[in-house]
C-alpha positions in Angstrom: 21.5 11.2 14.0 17.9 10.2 15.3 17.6 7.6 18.4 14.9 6.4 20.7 14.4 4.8 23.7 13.5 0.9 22.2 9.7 0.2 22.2 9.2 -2.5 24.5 6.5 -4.1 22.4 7.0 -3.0 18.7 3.6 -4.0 16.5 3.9 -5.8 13.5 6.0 -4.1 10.6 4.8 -3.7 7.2 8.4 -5.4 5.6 9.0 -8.5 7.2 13.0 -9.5 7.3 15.1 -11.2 8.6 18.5 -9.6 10.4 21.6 -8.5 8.0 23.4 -11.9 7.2 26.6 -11.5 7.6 27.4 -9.4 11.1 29.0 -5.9 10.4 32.3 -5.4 11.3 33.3 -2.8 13.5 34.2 0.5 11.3 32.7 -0.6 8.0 29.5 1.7 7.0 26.7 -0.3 5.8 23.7 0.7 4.2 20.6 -0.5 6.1 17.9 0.6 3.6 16.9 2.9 0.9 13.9 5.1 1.1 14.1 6.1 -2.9 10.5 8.8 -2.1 12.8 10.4 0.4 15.7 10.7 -1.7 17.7 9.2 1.8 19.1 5.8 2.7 20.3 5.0 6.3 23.2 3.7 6.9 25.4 3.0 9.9 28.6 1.6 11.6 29.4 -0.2 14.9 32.2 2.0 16.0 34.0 0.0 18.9 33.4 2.7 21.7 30.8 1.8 24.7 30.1 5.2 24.7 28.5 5.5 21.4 28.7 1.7 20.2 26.5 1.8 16.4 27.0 5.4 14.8 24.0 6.0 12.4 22.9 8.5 9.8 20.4 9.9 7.3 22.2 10.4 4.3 20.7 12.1 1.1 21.3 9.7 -2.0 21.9 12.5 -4.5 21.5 16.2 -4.9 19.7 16.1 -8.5 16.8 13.4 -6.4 13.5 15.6 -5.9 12.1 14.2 -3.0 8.4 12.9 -2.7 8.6 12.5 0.7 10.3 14.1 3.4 12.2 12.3 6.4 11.7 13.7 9.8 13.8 13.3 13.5 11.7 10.8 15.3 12.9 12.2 18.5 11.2 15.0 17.7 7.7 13.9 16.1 7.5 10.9 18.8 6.2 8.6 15.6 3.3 6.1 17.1 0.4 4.3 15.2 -2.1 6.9 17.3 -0.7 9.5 15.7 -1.6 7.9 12.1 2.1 6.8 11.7 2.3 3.0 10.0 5.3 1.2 11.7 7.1 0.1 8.3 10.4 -1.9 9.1 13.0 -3.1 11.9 16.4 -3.5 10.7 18.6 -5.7 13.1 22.1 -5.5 12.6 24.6 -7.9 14.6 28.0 -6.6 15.5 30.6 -8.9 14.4 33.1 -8.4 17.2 30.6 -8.8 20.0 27.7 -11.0 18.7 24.9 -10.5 21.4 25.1 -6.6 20.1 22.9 -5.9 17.6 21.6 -2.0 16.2 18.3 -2.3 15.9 16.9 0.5 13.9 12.7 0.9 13.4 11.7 3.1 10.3 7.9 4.6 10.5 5.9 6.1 7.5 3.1 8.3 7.6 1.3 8.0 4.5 -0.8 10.9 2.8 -3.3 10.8 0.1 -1.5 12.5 -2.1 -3.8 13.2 -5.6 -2.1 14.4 -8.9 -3.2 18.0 -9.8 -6.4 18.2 -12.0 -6.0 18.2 -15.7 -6.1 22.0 -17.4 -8.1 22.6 -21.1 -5.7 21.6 -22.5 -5.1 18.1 -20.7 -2.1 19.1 -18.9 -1.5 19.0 -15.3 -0.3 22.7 -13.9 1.0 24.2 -11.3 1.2 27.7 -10.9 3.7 29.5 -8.5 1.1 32.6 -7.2 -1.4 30.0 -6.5 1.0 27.5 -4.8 2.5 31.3 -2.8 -0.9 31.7 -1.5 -1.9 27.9 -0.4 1.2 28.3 1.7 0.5 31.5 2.8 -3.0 30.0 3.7 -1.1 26.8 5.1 -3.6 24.8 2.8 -0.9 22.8 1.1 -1.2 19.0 0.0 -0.1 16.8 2.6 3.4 15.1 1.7 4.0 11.5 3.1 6.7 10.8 5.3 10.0 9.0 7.7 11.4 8.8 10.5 13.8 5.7 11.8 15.0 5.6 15.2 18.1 3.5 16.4 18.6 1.7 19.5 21.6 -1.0 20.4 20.6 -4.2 22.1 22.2 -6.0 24.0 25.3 -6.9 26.0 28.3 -4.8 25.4 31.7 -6.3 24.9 34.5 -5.8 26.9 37.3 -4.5 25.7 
């Protein structure tokens, strides 16, 4: 699970939407967005507990899905237009038992100019393994784009 304290003044997302029409009900996982590059979608589920109200994940959308881009913990990487990160998409989700709840989670991308490798002779585009072995071993390999989403709750909580 990735969370963040909620940016008090987010800048303008790349997506534009509005909030999930209709509210989620409490136990039911929903899928917030697919990220197809990153072979990941996030989903997530209010739970009904003040401790932990809106439970949300990363989940991989298939083991046969070669990735393109790689999603990282936002916690961790502290994502931030500074830091050349593009703030992509806010997801608002209201909770259907307690309306003025809503999860609120923000995805950021970081892009990278990411070529195809040079045609061979023979018009083909080749990689070989020893020369990939010693990029990384020189830690000279292509940039790879990527995510990170971060999840906040909003509002008042519900008694109950």
């Amino acid at each position: 699970m990735f969370s963040a304290p909620a940016s008090a003044a987010d800048p303008v997302p790349e997506i534009k939407r509005e909030a999930a029409v209709p509210a989620q009900p409490v136990g039911a996982v929903r899928t917030l967005r697919q990220i197809p590059e990153a072979c990941a979608r996030l989903e997530g589920m209010f739970t009904g507990q003040a401790a932990q109200p809106y439970k949300f994940a990363v989940v991989r959308t298939s083991p046969n899905c070669q990735p393109r881009a790689r999603f990282v913990d936002a916690a961790k990487v502290q994502p931030s237009e500074a830091a050349g990160w593009k703030f992509n998409d806010v997801l608002r989700v209201s909770n259907a038992a307690c309306p003025q709840q809503q999860a609120v989670v923000r995805v950021w991308r970081k892009p990278a100019a990411v070529a195809p490798p040079r045609l061979d002779a023979q018009g083909k585009s080749r990689l070989y393994l020893q020369d990939e072995k010693e990029k990384a071993a020189a830690k000279k390999l292509a940039a790879i784009p990527m995510f990170a989403a971060s999840m906040t709750v909003e509002g008042k909580a519900c008694g109950g």
